[in-house]
Biopython code that builds the backbone (N, CA, C, O; Angstrom):
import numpy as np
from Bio.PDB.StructureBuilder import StructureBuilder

atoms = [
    (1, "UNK", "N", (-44.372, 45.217, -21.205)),
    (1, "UNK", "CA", (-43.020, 45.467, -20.784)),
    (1, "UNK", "C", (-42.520, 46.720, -21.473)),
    (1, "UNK", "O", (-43.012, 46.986, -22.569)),
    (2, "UNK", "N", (-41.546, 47.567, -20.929)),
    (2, "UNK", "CA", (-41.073, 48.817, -21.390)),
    (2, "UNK", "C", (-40.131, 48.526, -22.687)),
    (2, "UNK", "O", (-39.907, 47.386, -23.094)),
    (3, "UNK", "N", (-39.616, 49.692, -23.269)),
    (3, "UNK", "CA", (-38.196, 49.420, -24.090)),
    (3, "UNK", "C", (-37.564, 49.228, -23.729)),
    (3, "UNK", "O", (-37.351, 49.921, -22.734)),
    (4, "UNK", "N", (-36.630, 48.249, -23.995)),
    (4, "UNK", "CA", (-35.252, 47.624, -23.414)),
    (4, "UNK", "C", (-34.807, 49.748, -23.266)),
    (4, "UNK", "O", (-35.026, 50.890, -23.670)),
    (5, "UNK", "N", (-33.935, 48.690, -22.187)),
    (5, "UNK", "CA", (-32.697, 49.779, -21.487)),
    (5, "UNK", "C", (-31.867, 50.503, -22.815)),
    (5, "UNK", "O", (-31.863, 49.794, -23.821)),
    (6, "UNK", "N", (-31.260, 51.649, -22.921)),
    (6, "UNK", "CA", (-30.295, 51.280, -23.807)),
    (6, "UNK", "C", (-29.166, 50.871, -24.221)),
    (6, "UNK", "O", (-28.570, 50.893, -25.297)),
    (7, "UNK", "N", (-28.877, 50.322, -22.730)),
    (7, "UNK", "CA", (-27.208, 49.498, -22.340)),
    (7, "UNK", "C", (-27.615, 48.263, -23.109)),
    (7, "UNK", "O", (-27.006, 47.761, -24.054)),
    (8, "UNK", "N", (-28.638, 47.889, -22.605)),
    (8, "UNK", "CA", (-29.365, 46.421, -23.400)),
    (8, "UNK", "C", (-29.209, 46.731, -24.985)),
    (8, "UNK", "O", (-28.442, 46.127, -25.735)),
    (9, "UNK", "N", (-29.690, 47.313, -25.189)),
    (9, "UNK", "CA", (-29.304, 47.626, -26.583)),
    (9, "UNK", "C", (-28.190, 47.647, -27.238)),
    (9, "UNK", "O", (-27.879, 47.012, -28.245)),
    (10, "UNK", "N", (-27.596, 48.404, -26.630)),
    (10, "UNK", "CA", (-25.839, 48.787, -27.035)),
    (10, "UNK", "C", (-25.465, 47.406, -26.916)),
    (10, "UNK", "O", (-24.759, 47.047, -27.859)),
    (11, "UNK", "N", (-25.760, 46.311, -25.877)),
    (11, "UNK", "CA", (-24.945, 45.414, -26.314)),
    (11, "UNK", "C", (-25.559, 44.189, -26.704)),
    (11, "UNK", "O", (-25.247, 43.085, -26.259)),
    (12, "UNK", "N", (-26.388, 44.405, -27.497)),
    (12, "UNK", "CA", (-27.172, 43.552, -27.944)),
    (12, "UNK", "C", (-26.273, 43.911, -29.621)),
    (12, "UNK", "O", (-25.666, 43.013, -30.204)),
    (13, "UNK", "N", (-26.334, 44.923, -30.006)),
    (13, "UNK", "CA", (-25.591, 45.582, -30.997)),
    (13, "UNK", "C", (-24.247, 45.109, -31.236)),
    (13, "UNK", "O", (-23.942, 44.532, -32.280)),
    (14, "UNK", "N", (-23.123, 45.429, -29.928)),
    (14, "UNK", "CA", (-22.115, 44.983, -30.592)),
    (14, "UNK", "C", (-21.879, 43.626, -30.088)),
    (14, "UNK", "O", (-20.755, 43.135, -30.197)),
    (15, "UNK", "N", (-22.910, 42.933, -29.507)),
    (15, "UNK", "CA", (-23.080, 41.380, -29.832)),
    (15, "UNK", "C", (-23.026, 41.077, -31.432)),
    (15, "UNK", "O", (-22.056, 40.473, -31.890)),
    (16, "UNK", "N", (-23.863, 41.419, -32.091)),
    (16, "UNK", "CA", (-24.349, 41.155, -33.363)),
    (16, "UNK", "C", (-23.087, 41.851, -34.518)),
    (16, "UNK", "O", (-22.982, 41.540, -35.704)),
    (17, "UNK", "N", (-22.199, 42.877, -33.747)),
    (17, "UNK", "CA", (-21.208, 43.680, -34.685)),
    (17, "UNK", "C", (-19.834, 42.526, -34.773)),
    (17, "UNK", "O", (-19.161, 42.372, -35.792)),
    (18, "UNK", "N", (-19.604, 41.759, -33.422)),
    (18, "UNK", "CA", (-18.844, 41.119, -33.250)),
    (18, "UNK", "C", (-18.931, 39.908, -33.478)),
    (18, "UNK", "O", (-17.872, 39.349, -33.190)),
    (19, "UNK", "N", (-19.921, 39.023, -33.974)),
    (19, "UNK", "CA", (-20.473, 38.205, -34.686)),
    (19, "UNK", "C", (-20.653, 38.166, -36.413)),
    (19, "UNK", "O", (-20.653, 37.237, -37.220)),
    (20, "UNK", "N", (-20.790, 39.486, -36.533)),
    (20, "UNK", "CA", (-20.664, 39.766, -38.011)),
    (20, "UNK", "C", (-19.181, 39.804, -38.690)),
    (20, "UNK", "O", (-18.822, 39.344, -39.774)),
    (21, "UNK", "N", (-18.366, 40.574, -37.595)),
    (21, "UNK", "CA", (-16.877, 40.305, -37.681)),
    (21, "UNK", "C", (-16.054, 39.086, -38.030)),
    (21, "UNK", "O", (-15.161, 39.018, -38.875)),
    (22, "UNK", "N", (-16.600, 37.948, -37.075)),
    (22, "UNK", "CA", (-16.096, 36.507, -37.115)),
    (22, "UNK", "C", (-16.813, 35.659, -37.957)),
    (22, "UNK", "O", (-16.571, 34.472, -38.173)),
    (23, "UNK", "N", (-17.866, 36.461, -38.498)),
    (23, "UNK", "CA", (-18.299, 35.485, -39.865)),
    (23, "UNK", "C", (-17.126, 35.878, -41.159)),
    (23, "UNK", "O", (-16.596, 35.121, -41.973)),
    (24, "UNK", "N", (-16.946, 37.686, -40.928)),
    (24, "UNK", "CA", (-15.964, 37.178, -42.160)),
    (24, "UNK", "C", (-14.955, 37.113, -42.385)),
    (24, "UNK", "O", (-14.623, 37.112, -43.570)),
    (25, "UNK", "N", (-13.758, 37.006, -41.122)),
    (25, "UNK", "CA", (-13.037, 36.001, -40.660)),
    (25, "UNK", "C", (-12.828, 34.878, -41.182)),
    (25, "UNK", "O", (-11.827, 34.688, -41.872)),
    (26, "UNK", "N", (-13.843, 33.816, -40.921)),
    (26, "UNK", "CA", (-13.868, 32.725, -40.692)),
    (26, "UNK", "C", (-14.782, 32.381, -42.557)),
    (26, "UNK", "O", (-14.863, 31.241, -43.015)),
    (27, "UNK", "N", (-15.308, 33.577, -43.266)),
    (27, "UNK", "CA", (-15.494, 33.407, -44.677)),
    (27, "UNK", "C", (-13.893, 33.811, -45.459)),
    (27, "UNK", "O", (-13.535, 33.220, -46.478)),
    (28, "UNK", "N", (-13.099, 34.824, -44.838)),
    (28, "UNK", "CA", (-11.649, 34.236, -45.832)),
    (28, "UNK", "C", (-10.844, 33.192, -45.620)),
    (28, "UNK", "O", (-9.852, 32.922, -46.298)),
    (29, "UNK", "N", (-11.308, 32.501, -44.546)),
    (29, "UNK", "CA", (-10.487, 31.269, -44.099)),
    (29, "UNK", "C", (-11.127, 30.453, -45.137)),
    (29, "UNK", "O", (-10.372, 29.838, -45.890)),
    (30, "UNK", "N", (-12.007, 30.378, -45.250)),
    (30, "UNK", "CA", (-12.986, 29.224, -46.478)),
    (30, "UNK", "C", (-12.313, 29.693, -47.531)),
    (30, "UNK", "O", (-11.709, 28.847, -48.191)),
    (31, "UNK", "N", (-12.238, 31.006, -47.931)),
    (31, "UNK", "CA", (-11.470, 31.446, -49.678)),
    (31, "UNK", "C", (-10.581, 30.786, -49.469)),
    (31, "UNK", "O", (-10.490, 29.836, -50.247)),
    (32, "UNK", "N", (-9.367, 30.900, -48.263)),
    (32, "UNK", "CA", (-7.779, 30.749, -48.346)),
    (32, "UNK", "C", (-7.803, 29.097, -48.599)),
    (32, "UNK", "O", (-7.220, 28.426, -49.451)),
    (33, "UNK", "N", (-8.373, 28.852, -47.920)),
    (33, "UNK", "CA", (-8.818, 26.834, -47.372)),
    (33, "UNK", "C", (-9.089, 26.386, -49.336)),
    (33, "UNK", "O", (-8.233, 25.753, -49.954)),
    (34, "UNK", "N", (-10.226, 26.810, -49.904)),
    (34, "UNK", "CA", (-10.544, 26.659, -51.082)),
    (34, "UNK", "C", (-9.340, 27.153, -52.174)),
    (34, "UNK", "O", (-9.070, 26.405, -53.114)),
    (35, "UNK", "N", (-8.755, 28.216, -52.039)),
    (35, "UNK", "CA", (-7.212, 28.123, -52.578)),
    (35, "UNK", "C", (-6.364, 27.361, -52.823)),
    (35, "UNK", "O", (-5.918, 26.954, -53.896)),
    (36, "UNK", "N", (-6.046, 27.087, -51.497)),
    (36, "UNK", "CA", (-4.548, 26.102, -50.861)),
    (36, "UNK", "C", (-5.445, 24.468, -51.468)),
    (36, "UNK", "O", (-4.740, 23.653, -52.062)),
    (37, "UNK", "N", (-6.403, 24.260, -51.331)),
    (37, "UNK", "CA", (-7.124, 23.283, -51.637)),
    (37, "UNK", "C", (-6.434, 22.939, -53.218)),
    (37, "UNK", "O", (-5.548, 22.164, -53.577)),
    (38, "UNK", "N", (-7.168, 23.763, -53.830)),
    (38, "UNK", "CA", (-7.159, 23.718, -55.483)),
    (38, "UNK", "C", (-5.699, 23.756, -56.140)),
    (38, "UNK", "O", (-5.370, 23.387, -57.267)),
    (39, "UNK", "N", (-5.037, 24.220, -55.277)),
    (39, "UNK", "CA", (-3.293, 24.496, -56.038)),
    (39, "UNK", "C", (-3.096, 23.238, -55.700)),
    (39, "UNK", "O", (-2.926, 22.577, -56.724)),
    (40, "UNK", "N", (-3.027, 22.486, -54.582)),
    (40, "UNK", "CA", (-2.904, 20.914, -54.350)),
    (40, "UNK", "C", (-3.112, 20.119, -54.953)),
    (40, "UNK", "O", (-2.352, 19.265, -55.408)),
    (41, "UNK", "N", (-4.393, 20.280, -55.090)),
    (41, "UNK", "CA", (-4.912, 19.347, -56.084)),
    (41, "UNK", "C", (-5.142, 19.397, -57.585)),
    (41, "UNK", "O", (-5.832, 18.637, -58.264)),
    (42, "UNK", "N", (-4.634, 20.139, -57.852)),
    (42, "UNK", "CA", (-4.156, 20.418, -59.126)),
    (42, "UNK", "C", (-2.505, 20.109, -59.794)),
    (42, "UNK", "O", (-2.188, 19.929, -60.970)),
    (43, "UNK", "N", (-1.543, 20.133, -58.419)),
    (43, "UNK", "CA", (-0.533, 19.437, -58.502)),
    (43, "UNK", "C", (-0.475, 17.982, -58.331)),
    (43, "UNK", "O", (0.538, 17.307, -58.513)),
    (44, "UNK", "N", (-1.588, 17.554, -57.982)),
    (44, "UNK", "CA", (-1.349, 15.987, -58.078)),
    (44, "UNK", "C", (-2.101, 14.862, -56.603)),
    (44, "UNK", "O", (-2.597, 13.743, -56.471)),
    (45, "UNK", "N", (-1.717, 16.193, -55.664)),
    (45, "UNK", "CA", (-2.588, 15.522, -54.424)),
    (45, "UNK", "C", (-3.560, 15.662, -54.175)),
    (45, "UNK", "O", (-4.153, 16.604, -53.649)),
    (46, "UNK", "N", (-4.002, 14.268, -54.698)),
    (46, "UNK", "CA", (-5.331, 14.139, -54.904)),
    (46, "UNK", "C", (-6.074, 14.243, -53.037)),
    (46, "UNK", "O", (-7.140, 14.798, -52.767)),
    (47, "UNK", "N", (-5.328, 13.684, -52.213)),
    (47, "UNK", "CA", (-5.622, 13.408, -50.992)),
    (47, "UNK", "C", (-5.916, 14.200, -49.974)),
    (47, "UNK", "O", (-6.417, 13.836, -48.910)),
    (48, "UNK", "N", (-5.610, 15.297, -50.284)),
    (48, "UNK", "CA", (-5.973, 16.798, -49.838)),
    (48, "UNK", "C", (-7.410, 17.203, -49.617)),
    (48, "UNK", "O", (-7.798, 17.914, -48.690)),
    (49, "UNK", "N", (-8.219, 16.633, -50.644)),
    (49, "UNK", "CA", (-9.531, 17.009, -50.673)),
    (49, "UNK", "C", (-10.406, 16.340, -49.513)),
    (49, "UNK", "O", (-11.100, 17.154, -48.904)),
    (50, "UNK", "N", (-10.476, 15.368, -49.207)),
    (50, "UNK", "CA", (-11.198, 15.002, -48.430)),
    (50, "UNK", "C", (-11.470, 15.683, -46.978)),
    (50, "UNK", "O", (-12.552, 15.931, -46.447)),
    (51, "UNK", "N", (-9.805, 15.966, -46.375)),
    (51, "UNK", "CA", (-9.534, 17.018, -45.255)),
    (51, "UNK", "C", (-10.142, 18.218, -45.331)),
    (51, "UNK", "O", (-10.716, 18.903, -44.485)),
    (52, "UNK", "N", (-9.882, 18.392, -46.698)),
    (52, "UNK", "CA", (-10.176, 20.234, -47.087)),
    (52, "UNK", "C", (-11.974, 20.335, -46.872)),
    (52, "UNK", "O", (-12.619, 21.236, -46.335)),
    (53, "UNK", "N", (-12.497, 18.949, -47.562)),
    (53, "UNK", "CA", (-14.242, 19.191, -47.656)),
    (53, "UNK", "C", (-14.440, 19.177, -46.237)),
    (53, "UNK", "O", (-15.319, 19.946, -45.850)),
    (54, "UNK", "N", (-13.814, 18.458, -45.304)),
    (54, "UNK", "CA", (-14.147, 18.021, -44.148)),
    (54, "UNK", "C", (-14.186, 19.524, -43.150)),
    (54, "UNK", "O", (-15.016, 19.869, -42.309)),
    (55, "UNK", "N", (-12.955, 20.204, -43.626)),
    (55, "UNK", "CA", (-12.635, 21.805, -42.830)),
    (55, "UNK", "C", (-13.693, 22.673, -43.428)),
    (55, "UNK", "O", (-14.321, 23.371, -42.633)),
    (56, "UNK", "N", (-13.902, 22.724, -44.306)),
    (56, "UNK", "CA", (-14.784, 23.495, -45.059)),
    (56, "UNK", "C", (-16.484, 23.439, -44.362)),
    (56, "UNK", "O", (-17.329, 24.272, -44.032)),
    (57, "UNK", "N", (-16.384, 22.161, -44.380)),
    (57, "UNK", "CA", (-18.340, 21.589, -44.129)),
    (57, "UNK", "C", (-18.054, 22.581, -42.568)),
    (57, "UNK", "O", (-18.595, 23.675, -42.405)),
    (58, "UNK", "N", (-17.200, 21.999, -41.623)),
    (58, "UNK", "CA", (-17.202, 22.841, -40.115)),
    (58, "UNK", "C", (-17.048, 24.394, -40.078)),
    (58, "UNK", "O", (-17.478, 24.971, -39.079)),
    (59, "UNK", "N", (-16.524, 25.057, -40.992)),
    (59, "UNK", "CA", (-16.534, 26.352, -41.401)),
    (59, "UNK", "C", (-17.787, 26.834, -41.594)),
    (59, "UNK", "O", (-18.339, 27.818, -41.102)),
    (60, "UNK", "N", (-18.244, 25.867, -42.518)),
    (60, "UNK", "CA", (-19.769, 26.386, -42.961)),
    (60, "UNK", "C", (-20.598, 26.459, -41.583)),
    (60, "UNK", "O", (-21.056, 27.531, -41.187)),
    (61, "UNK", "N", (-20.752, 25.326, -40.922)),
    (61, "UNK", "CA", (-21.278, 25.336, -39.841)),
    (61, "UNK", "C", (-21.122, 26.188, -38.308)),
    (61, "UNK", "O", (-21.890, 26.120, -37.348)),
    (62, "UNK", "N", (-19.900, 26.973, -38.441)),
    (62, "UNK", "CA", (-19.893, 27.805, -37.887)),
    (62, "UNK", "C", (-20.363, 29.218, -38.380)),
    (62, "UNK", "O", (-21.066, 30.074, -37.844)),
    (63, "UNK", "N", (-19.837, 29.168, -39.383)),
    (63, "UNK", "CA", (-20.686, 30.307, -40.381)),
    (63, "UNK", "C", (-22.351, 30.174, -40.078)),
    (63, "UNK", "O", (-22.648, 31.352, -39.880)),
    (64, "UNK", "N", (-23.487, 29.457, -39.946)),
    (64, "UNK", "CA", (-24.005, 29.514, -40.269)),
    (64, "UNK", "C", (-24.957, 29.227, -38.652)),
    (64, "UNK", "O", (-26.170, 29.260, -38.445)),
    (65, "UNK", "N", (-23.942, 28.985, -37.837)),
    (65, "UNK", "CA", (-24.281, 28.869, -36.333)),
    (65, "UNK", "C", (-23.892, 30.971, -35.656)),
    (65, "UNK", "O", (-24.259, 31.601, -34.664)),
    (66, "UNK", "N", (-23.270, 31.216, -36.516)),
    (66, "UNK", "CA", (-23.564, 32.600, -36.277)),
    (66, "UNK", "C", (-24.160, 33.593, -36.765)),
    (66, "UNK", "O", (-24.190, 34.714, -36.257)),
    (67, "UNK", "N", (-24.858, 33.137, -38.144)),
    (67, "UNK", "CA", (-26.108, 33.573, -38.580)),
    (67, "UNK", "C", (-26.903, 33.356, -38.023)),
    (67, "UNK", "O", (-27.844, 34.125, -38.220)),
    (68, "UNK", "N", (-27.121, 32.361, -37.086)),
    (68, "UNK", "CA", (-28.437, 32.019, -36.672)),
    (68, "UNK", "C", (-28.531, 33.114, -35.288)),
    (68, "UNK", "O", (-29.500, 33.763, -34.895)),
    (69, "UNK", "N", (-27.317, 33.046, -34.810)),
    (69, "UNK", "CA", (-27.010, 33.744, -33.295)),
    (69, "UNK", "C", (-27.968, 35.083, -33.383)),
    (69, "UNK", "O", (-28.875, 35.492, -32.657)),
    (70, "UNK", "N", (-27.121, 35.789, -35.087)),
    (70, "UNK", "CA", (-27.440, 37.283, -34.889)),
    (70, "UNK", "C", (-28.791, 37.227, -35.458)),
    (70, "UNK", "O", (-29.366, 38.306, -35.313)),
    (71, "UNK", "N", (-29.490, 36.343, -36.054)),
    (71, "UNK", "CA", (-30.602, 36.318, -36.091)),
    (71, "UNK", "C", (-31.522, 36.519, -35.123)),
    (71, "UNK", "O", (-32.488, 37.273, -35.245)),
    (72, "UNK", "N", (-31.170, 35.641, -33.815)),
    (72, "UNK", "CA", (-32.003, 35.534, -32.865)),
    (72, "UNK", "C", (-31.891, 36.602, -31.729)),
    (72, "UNK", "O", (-32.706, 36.922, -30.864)),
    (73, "UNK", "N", (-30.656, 37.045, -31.992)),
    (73, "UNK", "CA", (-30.410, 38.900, -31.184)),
    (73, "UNK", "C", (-31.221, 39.708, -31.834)),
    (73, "UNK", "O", (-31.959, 40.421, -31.154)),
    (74, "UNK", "N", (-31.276, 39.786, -33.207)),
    (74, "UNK", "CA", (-32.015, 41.127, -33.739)),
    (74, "UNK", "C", (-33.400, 40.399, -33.609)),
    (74, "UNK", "O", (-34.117, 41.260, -33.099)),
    (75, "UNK", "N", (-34.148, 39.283, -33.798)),
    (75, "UNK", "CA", (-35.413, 39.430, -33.412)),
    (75, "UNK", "C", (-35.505, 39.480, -32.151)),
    (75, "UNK", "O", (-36.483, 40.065, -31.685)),
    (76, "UNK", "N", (-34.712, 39.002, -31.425)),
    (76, "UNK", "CA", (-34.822, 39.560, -29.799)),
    (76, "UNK", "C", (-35.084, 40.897, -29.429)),
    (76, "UNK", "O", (-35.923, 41.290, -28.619)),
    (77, "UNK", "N", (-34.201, 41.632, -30.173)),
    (77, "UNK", "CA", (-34.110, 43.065, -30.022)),
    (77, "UNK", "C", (-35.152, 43.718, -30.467)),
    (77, "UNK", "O", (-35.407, 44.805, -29.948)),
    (78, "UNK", "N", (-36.127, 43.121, -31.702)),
    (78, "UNK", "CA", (-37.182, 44.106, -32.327)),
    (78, "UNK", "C", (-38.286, 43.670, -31.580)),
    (78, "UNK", "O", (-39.254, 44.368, -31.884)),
    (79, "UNK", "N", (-38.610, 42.713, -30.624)),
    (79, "UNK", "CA", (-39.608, 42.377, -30.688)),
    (79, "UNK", "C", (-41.038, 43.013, -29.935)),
    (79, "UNK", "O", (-41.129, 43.018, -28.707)),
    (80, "UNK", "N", (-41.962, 43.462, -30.681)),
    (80, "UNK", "CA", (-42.892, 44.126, -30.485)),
    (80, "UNK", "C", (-43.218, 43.983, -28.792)),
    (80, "UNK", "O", (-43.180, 42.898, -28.210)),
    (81, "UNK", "N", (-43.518, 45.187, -28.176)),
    (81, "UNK", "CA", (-44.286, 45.063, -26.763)),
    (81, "UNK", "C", (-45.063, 45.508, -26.629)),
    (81, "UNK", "O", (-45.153, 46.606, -27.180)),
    (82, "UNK", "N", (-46.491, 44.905, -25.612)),
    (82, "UNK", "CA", (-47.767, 45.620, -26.174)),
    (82, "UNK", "C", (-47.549, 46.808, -24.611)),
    (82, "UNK", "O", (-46.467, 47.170, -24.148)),
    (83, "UNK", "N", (-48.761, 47.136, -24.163)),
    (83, "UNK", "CA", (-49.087, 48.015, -22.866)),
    (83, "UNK", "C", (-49.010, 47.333, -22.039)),
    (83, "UNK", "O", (-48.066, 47.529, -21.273)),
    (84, "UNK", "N", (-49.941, 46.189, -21.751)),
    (84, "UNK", "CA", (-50.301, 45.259, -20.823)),
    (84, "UNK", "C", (-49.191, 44.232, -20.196)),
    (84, "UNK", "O", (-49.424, 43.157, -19.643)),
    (85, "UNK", "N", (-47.560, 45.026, -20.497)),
    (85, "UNK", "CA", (-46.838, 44.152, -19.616)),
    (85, "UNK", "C", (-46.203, 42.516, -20.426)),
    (85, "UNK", "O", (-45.096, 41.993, -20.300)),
    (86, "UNK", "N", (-47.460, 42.037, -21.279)),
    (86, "UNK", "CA", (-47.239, 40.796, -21.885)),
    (86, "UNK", "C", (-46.896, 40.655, -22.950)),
    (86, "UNK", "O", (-47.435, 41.335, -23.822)),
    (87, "UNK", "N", (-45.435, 39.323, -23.438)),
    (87, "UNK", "CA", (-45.050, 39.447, -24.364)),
    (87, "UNK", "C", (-45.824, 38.889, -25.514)),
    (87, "UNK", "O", (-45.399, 39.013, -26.663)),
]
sb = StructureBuilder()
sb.init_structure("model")
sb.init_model(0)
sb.init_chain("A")
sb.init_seg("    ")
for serial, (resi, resn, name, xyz) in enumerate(atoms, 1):
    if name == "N":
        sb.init_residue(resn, " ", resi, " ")
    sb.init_atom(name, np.array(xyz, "f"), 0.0, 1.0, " ", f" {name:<3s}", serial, name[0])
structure = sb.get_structure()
């Protein structure tokens, strides 16, 4: 198979630019979350935490569902092609 196009490219790119964006987004929401967390519970509500681990664990998991994304774009994107057409 040939080299990708370079439209394919380009947006294979700011696939992966705009993905990198909303990871860290969604990593100061975890600082702010882990903040607001700790001043709480340091004043006394104790009850806060459980919600907070609960927002946090789904944060992570989106965090880490878009690592995987741009993972699988950039090996998409590098991946070797021989002559013979076959991947």
């Amino acid at each position: 198979m040939s080299e990708p196009r370079p439209s394919d490219r380009r947006r294979r790119l700011v696939a992966i630019d705009g993905a990198i964006a909303l990871m860290a987004v969604v990593l100061m929401v975890q600082m702010w979350l882990l903040t607001a967390t700790l001043e709480e519970y340091l004043r006394g509500h104790r009850s806060i935490a459980a919600p907070a681990a609960i927002a946090a664990g789904v944060l992570f998991a989106v965090c880490a569902g878009l690592a995987l994304l741009v993972h699988r774009i950039d090996t998409t994107n590098r991946r070797p092609t021989d002559t013979s057409g076959r991947r």
